[in-house]
C-alpha positions in Angstrom: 87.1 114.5 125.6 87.3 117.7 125.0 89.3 120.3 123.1 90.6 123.6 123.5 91.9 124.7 120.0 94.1 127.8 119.3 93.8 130.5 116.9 96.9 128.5 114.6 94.7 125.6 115.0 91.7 127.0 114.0 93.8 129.1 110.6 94.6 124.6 109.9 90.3 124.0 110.1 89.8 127.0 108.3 92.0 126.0 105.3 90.5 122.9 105.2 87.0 124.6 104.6 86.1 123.0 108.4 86.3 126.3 110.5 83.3 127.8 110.0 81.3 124.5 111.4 83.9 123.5 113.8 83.7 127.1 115.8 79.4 126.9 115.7 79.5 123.2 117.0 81.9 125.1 119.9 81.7 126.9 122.5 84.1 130.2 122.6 86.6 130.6 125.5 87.0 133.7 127.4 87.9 132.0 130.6 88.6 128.7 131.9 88.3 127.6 136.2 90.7 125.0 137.1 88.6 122.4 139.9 90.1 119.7 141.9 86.8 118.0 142.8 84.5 120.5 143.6 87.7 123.4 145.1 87.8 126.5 142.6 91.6 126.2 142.5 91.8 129.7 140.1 90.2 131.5 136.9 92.5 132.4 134.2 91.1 135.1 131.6 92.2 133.9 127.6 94.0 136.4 126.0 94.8 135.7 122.7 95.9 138.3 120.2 94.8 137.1 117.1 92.5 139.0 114.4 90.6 136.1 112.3 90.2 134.0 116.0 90.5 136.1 118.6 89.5 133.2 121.2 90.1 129.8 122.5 87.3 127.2 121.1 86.0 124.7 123.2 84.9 121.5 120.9 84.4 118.1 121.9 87.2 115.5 120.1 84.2 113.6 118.7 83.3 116.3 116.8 86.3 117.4 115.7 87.1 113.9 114.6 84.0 113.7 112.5 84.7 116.8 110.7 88.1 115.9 110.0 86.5 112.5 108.4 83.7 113.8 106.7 86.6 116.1 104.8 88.6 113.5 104.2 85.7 111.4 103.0 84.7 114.0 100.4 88.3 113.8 99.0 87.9 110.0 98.6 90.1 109.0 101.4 88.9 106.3 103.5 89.9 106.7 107.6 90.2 103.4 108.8 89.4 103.5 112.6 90.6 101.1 115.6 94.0 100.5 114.0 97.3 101.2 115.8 101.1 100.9 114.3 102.8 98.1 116.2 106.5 98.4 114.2 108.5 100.3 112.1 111.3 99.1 109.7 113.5 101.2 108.0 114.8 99.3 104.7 117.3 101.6 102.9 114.9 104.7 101.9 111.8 102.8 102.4 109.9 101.9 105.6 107.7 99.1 106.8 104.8 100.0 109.2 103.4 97.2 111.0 99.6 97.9 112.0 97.0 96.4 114.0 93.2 96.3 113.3 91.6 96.4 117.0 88.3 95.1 117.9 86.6 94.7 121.0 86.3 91.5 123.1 84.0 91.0 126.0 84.1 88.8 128.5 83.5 88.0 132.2 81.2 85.9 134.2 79.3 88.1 137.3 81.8 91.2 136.5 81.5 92.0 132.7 84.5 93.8 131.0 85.7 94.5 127.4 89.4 94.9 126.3 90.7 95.6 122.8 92.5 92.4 121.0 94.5 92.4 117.2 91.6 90.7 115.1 94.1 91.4 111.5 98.0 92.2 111.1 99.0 94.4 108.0 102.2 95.6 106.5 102.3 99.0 104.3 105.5 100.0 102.8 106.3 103.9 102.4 109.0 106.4 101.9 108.4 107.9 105.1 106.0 107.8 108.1 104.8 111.0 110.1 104.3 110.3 113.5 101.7 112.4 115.0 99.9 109.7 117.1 100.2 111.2 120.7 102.7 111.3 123.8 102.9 107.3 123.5 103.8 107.7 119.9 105.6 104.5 118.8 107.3 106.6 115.8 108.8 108.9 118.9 109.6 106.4 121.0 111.6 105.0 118.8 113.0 107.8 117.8 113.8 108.9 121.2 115.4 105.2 122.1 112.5 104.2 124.0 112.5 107.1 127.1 108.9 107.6 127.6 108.4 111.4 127.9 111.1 112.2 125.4 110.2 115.2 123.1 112.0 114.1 120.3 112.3 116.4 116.7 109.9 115.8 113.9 111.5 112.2 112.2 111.5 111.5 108.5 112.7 108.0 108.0 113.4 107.6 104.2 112.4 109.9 101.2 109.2 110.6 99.7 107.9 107.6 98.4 104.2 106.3 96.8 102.3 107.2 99.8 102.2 108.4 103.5 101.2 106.9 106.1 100.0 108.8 109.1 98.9 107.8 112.4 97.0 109.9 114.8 95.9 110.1 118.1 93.0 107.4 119.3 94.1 104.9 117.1 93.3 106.6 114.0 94.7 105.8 110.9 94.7 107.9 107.9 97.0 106.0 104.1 97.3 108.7 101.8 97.8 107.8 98.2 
């Protein structure tokens, strides 16, 4: 997959001393072509009025990903990938997240194919979750009452507690302590 990250985005890499390598690993936007198959459907010019990134950066997620780990890595935080949250459960100002540890299972006689199956169930307790893992977020589904395509308002469930847990996109989970 790839990215196209905005000058505010790029401001959030920068602080974290990741911009610099991020926009050399890129490619710098000054148009993009919309195809449907193979039929130019349009070219749209990026405009972007911004003095310190005055673009649009193309960057694969991959790479974006591993920059965002290495940094983390250096601070002593460990990303644990192939997890998702299956449950939340607010108890009084604390919250339980349920996660999954995914691993991949293949199978198949003739026809080969892999799916993703729960190898380990954990339980971390927290004074709040941040849900920033995606449109199929379970912390905004739940949130929202379960209406898929709901844009719901950022949700705090509790107060601050002993750590945070965070879950982004691509089942990628991040436990701050």
């Amino acid at each position: 997959y790839a990215l196209a990250l905005h000058p505010r985005s790029l401001g959030v890499l920068a602080a974290l001393g990741i911009g610099p390598e991020a926009i050399t690993q890129g490619q710098k936007l000054e148009s993009f072509t919309l195809l449907t198959g193979e039929e130019n459907r349009g070219t749209q010019r990026c405009v972007v009025h911004d003095e310190r990134f005055p673009f649009l950066l193309a960057l694969p997620q991959s790479t974006l990903e591993a920059r965002l780990a290495e940094r983390l890595a250096r601070k002593g935080v460990k990303v644990r990938w192939s997890h998702r949250l299956a449950a939340l459960e607010p108890h009084g100002d604390t919250v339980t997240a349920r996660v999954e540890r995914l691993e991949k299972e293949s199978g198949g006689y003739g026809v080969a194919h892999t799916e993703w199956s729960v190898a380990e169930v954990r339980s971390f307790s927290a004074g709040f979750v941040v849900g920033a893992d995606g449109h199929r977020s379970l912390v905004a589904l739940r949130e929202s009452d379960g209406q898929v395509g709901a844009l719901p308002q950022p949700v705090a469930v509790g107060q601050a507690g002993k750590f945070v847990l965070v879950v982004l996109p691509l089942q990628l989970l991040l436990v701050l302590l």
